[in-house]
N, C-alpha and C positions, 0 to 999 in steps of 0.2 A: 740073843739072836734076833728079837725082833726089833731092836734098834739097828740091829746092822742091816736089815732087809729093808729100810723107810730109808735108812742112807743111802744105800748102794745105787738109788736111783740118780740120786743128786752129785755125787759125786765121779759119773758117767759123764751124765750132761756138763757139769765144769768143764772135767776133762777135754771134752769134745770141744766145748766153746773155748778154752783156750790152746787148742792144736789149729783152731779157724783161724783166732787172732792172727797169730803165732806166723801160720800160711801167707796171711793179708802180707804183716811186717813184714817175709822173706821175701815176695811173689816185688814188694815197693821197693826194698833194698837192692836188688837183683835187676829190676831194668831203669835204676836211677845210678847218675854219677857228677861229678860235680860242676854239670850243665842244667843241671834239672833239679828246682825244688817241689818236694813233693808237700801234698793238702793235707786237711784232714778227712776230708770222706765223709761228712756230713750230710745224713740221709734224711735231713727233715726237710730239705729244698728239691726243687725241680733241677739247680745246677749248683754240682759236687765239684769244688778246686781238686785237679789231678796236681798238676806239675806247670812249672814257668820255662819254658827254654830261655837264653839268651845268646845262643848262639857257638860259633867257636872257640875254644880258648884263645886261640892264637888271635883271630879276626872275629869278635863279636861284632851283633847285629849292632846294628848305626842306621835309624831311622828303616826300622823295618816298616811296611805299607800293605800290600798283599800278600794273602795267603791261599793253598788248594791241598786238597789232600787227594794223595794217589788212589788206586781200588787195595793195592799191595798196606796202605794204613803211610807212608813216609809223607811227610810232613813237607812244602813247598814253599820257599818265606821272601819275596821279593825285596830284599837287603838294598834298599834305593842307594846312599848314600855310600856306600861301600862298592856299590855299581855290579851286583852281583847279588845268584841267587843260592840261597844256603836251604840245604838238603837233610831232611832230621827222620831218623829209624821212628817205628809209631809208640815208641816208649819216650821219646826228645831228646836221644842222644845223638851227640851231631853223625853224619856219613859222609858227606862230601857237599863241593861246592863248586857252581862253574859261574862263568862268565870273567869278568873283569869290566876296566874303564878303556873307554875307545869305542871307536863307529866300526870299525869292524867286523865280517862274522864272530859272530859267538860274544861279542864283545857289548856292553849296556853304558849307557849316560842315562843315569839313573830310574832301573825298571822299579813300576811301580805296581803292577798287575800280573798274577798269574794264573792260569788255570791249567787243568789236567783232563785231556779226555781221549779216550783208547790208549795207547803207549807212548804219544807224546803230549810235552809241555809247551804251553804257548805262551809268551810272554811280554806286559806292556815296554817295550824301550821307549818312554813317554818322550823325552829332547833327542835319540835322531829318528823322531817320526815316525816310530813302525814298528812291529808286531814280530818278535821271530818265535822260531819254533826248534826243538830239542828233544833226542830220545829222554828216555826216562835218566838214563845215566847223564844226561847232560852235552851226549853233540849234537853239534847243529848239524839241522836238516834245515835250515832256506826260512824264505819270509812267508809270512799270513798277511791278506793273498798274494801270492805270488803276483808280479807283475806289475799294472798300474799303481799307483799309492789308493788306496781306498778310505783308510785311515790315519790321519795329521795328527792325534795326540792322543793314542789311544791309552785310558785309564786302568778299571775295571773293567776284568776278563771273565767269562764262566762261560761253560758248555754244558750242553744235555746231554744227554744219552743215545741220543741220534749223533752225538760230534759235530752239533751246528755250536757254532762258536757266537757270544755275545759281549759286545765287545762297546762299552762308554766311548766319545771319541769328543774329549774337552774343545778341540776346534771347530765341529759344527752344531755340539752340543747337543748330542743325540746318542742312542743307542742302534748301531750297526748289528744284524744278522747273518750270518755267512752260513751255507752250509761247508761240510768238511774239506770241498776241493776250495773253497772260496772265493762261492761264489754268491753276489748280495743277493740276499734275500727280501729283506725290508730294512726299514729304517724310522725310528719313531723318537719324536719329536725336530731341532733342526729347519723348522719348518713345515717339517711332514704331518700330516692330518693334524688334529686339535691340541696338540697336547706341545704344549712349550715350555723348554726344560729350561733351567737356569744352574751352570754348572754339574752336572750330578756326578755323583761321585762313589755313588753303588751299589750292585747289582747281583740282583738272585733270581734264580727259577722256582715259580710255583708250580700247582697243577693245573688243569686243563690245558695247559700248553702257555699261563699266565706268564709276566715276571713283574718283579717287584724293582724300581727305581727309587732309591734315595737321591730324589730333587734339592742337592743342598742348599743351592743358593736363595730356593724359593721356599726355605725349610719345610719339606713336606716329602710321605714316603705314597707313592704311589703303587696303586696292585693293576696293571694294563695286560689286557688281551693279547692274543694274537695281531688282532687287526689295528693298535693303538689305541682302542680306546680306553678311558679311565672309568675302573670299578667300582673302586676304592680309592679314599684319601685320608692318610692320619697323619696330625701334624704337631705331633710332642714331642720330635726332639729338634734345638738348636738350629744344630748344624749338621743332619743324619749323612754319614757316610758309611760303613761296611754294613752289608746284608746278609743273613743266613735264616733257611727253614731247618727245623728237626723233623724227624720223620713220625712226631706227632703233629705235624700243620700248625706250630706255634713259630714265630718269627721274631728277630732280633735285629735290631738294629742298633749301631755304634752311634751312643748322643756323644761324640766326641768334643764339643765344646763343656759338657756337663760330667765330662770321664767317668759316666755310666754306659751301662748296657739296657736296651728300653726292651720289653720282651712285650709282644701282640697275639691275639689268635688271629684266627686265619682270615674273619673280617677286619681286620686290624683297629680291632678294639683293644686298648692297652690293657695288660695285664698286670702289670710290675716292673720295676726297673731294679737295678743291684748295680751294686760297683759304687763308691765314693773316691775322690782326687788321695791320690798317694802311692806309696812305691813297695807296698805290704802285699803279703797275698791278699785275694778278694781286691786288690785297691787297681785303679787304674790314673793313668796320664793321656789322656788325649788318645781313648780305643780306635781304631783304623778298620782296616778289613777282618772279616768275619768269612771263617768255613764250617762248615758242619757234615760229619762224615761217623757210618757205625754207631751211636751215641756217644758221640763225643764234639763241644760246640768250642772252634779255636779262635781266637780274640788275640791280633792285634796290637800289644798294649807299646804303640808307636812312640811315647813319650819316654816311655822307662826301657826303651830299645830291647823289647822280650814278647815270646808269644807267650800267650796262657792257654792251659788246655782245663775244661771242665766235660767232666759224666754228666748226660742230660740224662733224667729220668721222669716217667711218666707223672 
């Protein structure tokens, strides 16, 4: 009897840990299918591989570019070269897709930018010139901003939480501010105050009202004010294009000539970088835009036509 009472403790606890296992494998089974490969869950990193979307069966991604993730968790993938924008449930199985090729409403020549803020989608149509906008299911509601052209190539998209909209525009080579009706707010670089961009190619919101510019051409990520000025300069990767914070104030940015991901703190002192060239999980081809939404950081991997999704943890 008194070996069954030293056991009994032990074979509880097994128990118990493999009914968790068990839970994890069903909970992974259950919101994957065969658009979505799933990671291992590797909890000794700050970023855990969830799953790789690649799109439709029918119509896979083909030079996917940007990404935005709704408040609802559905997943937003600016499908450039397919001329359309593909729609994914927050587990990465696909839900729908709108747009097509042509200048028409509703219609893209290759979007390359999207963002999400209140119930609609705003999105870059980079070759015919402009910015349109979409409920959440995908109809058009009309142009950003309405009216004059304000924006010639607009890139990278993001909004805050107020619904001002921030918006790269590769022909005056600057970052444009709107609020929500659309109307300019500022404008920085382009000429305007101190700060002169050389193509940038991507863009995030910090706090105090900051954002972050990846100055591609002039390889350097910029952390600027309100008012333009520069607070910050960190200049390790290449060719820095997509940008994202976690909601620990750590930063990411896409070295896409180096198909790494470069991770910062919030003075954008480098931390680490992860990702090597290749078409494996963990591996990337030429990473693109970057979102970060809930704990989870969504990567771009523009090369191998696939979003990847990773668990950031503290």
């Amino acid at each position: 009897m008194k070996d069954r009472k030293v056991k009994l403790p032990m074979v509880l606890a097994l128990t118990t840990a493999m009914t968790v296992a068990w839970a994890i494998i069903m909970w992974r089974l259950w919101f994957s299918d065969a658009a979505v490969v799933l990671g291992r869950g590797d909890q000794t990193v700050n970023e855990v591989f969830l799953f790789a979307v690649y799109g439709d069966d029918h119509r896979p991604l083909n030079n996917p570019i940007g990404v935005a993730v709704a408040r609802n968790g559905y997943i937003y993938v600016a499908d450039a070269d397919n001329h359309q924008v593909q729609v994914f449930y927050p587990n990465g199985r696909f839900a729908f897709a709108f747009g097509g090729p042509g200048e028409g409403e509703g219609q893209f020549n290759y979007p390359v930018g999207v963002a999400v803020a209140g119930n609609r989608v705003y999105v870059s149509d980079l070759n015919n010139h402009r910015i349109q906008v979409f409920d959440m299911g995908g109809g058009y509601q009309g142009l950003f901003p309405s009216g004059e052209k304000q924006v010639l190539a607009p890139t990278a998209i993001t909004a805050d939480r107020q619904e001002r909209i921030y918006v790269v525009d590769k022909a005056s080579q600057s970052v444009k501010v709107f609020d929500k009706a659309g109307r300019l707010l500022n404008e920085i670089g382009g000429g305007y105050g101190e700060i002169s961009l050389r193509f940038p190619m991507g863009l995030a919101l910090a706090g105090r009202g900051d954002m972050l510019i990846a100055d591609s051409g002039n390889a350097r990520l910029l952390l600027v004010d309100d008012m333009g000025e520069v607070r910050k300069e960190a200049k390790s990767a290449v060719m820095p294009r997509g940008v994202a914070v976690d909601a620990y104030g750590r930063i990411y940015v896409a070295d896409s000539f180096n198909h790494r991901i470069i991770q910062f703190d919030d003075n954008l002192v480098e931390q680490k970088a992860f990702g090597v060239p290749g078409e494996e999980n963990e591996q990337f081809y030429y990473p693109d835009g970057l979102a970060y939404a809930r704990g989870r950081l969504y990567i771009v991997d523009r090369g191998n036509n696939r979003v990847v999704v990773y668990a950031v943890n503290q």
